[in-house]
N, C-alpha and C positions, 0 to 999 in steps of 0.2 A: 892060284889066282883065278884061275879058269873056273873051274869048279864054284869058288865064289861069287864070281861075277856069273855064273850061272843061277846060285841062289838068288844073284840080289837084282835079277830081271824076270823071275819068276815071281809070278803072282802070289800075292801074301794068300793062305789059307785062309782068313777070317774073312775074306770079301767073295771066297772063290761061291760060287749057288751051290745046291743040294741038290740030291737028287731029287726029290720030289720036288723042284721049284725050274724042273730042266723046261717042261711048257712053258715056262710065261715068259712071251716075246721081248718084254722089255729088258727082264736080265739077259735073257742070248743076245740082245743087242751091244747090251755091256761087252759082256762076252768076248763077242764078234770083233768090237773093238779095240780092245785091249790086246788078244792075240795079234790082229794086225799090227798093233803100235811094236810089237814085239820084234818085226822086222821091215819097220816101217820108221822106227821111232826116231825123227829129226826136231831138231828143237825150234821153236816157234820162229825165232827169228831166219831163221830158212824159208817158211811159207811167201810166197809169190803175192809181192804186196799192191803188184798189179791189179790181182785179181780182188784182193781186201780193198779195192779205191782207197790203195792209202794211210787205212784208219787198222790202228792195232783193234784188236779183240778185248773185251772186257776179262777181264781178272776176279775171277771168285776169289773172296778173300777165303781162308780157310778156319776162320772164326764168325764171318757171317753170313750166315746159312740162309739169311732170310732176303736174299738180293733177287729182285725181279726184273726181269725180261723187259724193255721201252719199245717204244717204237723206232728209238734213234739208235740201240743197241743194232738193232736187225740188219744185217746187211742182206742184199741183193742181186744175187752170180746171174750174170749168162747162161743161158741152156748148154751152150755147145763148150764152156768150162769145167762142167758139172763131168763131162763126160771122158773130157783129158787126162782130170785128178780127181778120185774118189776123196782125199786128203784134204784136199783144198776146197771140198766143197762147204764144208760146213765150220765156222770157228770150234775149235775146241781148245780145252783149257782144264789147265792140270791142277787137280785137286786131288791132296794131300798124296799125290803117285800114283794118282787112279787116273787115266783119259774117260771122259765123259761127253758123251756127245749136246750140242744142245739141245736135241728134239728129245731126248733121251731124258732131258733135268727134269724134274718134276716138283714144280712151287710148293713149299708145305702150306700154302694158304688157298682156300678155296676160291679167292678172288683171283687167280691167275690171268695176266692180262696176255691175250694172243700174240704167239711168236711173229707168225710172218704174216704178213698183209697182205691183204686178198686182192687189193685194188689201189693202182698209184691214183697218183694225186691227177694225171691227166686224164686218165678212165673215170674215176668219176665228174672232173669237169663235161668230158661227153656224154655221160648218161644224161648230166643236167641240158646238156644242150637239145637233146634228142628228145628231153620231155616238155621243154619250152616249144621246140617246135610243133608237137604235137600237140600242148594245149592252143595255140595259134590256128593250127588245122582243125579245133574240133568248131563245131555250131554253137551260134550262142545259145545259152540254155534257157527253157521259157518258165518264166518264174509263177505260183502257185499265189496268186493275189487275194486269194482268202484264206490263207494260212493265218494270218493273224487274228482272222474274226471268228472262227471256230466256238470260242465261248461267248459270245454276242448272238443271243436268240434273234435280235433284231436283223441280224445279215442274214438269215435262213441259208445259210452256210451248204445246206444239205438239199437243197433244192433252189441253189442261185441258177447255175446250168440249167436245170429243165423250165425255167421262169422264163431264161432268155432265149431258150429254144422257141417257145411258144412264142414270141414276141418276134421273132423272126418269121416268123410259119405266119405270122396274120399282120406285119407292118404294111404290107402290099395292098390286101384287102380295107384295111384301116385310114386308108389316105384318100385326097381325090385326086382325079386324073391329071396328068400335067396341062389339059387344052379345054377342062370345064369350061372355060368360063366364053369359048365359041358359041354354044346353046344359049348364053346372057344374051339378050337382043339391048338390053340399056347400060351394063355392068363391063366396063374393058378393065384393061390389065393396072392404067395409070389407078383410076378407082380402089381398086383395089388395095395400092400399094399406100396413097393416102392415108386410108382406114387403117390399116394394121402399124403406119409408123403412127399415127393418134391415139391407138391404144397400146403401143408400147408405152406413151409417154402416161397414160393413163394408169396402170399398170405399173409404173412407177410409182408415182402419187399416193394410191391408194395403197402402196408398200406390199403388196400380194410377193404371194411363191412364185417363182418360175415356173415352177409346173403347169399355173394359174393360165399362165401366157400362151405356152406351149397348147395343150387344148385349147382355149378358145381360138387358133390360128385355125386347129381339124378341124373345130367345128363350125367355123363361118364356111372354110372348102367344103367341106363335104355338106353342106344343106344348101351353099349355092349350086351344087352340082346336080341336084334332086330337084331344087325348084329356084323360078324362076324369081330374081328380085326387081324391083324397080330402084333407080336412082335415090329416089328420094327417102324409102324405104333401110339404104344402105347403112347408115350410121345406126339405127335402131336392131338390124342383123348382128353389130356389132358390138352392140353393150350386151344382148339378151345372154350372146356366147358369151360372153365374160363374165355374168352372172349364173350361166348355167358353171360353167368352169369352176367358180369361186365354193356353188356350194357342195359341186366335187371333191376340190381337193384342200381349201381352204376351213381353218379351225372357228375363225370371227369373219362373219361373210358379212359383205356392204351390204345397205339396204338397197331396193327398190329406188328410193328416194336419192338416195345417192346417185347412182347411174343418171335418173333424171336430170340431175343438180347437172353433174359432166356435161351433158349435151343441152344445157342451156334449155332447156326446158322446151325440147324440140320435141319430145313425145308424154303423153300421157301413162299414168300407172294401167291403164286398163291397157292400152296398146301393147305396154313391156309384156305383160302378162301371157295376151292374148301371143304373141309371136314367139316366147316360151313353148307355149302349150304346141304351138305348129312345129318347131326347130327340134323339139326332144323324139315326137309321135313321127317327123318326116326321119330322124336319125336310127330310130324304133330304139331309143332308151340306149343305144349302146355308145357310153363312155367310157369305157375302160380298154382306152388305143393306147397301142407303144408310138407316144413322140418320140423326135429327135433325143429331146431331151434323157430321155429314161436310158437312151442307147450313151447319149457321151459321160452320162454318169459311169456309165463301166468301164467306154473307154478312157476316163481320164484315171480311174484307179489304178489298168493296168500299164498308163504310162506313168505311175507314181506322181500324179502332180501337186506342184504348191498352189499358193492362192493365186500367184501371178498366171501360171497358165488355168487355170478354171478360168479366172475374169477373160481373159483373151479369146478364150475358145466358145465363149457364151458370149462377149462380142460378135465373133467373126456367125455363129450359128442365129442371131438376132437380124444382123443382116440379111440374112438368107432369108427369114421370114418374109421380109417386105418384097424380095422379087419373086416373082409369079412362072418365072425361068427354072427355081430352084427346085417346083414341084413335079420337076422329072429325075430326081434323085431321090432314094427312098432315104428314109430317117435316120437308119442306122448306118447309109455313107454318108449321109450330111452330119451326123455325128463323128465320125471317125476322120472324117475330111477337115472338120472344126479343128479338132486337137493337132494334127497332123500339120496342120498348115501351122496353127497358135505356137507348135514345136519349132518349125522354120523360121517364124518370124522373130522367137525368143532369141534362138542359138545363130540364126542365118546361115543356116546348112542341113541339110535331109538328115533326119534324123526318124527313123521307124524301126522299133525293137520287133526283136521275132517275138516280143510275149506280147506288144500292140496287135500284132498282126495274127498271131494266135487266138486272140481275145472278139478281134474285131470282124476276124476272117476275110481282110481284106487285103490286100498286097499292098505297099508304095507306089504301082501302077496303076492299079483301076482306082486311087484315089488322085490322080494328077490333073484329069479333068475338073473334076468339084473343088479341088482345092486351086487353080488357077484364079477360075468366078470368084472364088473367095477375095483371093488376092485383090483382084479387079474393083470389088464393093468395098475392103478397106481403105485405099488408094482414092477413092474418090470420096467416101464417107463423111467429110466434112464440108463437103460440097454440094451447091445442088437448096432443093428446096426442102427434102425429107430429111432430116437430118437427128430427127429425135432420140435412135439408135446410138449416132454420135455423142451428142450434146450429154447422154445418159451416162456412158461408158470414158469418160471428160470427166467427170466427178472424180472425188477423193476416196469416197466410197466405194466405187466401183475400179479402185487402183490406177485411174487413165489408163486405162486400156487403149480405148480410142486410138493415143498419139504416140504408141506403139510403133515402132518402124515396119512396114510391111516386108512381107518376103519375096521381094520383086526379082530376085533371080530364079524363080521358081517360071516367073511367064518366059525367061528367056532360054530354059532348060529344055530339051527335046522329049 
């Protein structure tokens, strides 16, 4: 008996390896195994079901060979059990009299899906959490506003930057002083402010560009700040610029006749002419300034705007025209001041992207000032006896802008 029960725990010959297959690790694993079960061998239901949480081990059947490894198969031992019982570490399972380990089985399909898993279910929940708070901490990113125009020759895509360089480099020089008009001995500020809200309404009428507007404003400043006007002289200072303007930037320019027609036939064609001829030679021909204008075109691209904030922000920037206060702000904060405020009053909360600020090069502080004044001329806007600005931006067409609710917690913010 002995003897037999000696054969019949000894390893079949047909499974035993060969010599020349004694290298390869996975059979001495076998091996390794098997002898141990030799004076180890207890049968399954002995294994410590403490340690299994419970759940028996899967059962290879011994017909199908083609059974794969789950995620729900896997179990998962303690470090410091592992080290108790070598036996107890790993399920094994007996096939056809052979112990086979499971690290040891090898899927005949090349899809084999991984045994043990690398990461519970709550380590990955903390990775997520650790990279939510990092994108939290990063900066918001400043977005590339002419990506999209790239194959539009008309955006000169490739020299937008060095265009608005230059236009920063000479906005300074291109404007007049903010206290011209102390050297007027007949011309004050109220005059002023008159003329320019008569030719916005003008300017309207005659349906012109924006742009149209925007220069003729330079260029009444800057040729009143060169030479002297007289009172009476003022209104005719004021149509020659808008005629000089028109055949600047305008396709179908008014006549001569026309501008007359406007002012009630308060000047002569020889006079229009003649104050032409002085206003271009006192400017020496240079029309080619960055207005406000040219700057809040960029900045309203780089705040993505719709129609509603362009109409708002060319409201609030129209205003400025008429007070004679705004020409100590150069063009390009009265631009960026326009959108920034138009942004407030839409949403009724600060709102400045790092790509505006990027764009505009100017912070949500150094624009708190200009954008208060802002405030202050919406607020009263429909008041008062100038109100052409108003009454314009009150249209349908121009989306009521006008009656817009202003962003009045902006004067009471420090």
């Amino acid at each position: 008996m002995e003897g037999s029960k000696e054969n019949h725990l000894a390893p079949s010959p047909s499974i035993m390896p060969s010599s020349n297959l004694q290298g390869d690790s996975r059979m001495k694993g076998v091996k390794l195994v098997k002898e141990t079960a030799l004076h180890h061998r207890l049968p399954l239901s002995n294994i410590n079901q403490n340690i299994m949480d419970n759940k028996k081990p899967c059962v290879v059947s011994k017909v199908d060979l083609s059974w794969k490894c789950t995620a729900q198969t896997v179990q998962h031992y303690p470090q410091e059990t592992k080290k108790q019982n070598p036996l107890a570490l790993t399920p094994c399972y007996h096939l056809d009299s052979a112990i086979v380990e499971i690290d040891e089985y090898e899927d005949a399909s090349d899809n084999a899906v991984p045994i043990f898993v690398k990461h519970t279910e709550a380590m990955l929940d903390e990775i997520d959490r650790i990279e939510e708070i990092e994108m939290e901490d990063m900066d918001e990113p400043v977005m590339d506003i002419d990506a999209c125009d790239r194959n539009d020759p008309l955006a000169v895509v490739e020299y937008i930057d060095d265009i608005y360089c230059f236009y920063r480099k000479t906005e300074n020089s291109s404007r007049a002083s903010s206290n011209y008009l102390s050297s007027q001995f007949d011309i004050k500020e109220k005059m002023r402010a008159i003329l320019i809200d008569w030719l916005i309404e003008v300017h309207y009428k005659f349906e012109l560009l924006e742009e149209t507007l925007f220069l003729t404003v330079n260029l009444i400043d800057r040729f009143m700040e060169r030479q002297a006007v007289i009172r009476k002289k003022l209104q005719l200072v004021g149509v020659t610029a808008m005629l000089i303007a028109c055949k600047y930037e305008e396709v179908s320019v008014p006549t001569v006749e026309d501008f007359i027609l406007i002012t009630d036939k308060a000047y002569t064609r020889n006079e229009v002419l003649k104050m032409e001829k002085l206003m271009v030679n006192i400017l020496q021909f240079n029309l080619s300034v960055p207005t406000p204008y040219v700057f809040m075109r960029r900045f309203l691209k780089a705040a993505h705007s719709d129609k509603k904030l362009e109409l708002l922000s060319s409201f609030l920037i129209e205003l400025c025209l008429v007070e004679y206060k705004m020409l100590e702000f150069s063009p390009s904060l009265l631009a960026a001041a326009a959108v920034y405020t138009a942004q407030c009053s839409l949403y009724q909360f600060k709102q400045w992207t790092k790509t505006s600020e990027w764009y505009t090069e100017y912070s949500e502080e150094k624009l708190l000032e200009c954008s208060r004044l802002m405030v202050t001329f919406h607020r009263k806007a429909g008041s008062g006896k100038l109100t052409g600005v108003y009454r314009k931006y009150s249209t349908w067409k121009y989306g009521c802008a006008a009656k817009i609710e202003p962003a009045l917690f902006l004067l009471d913010s420090n």
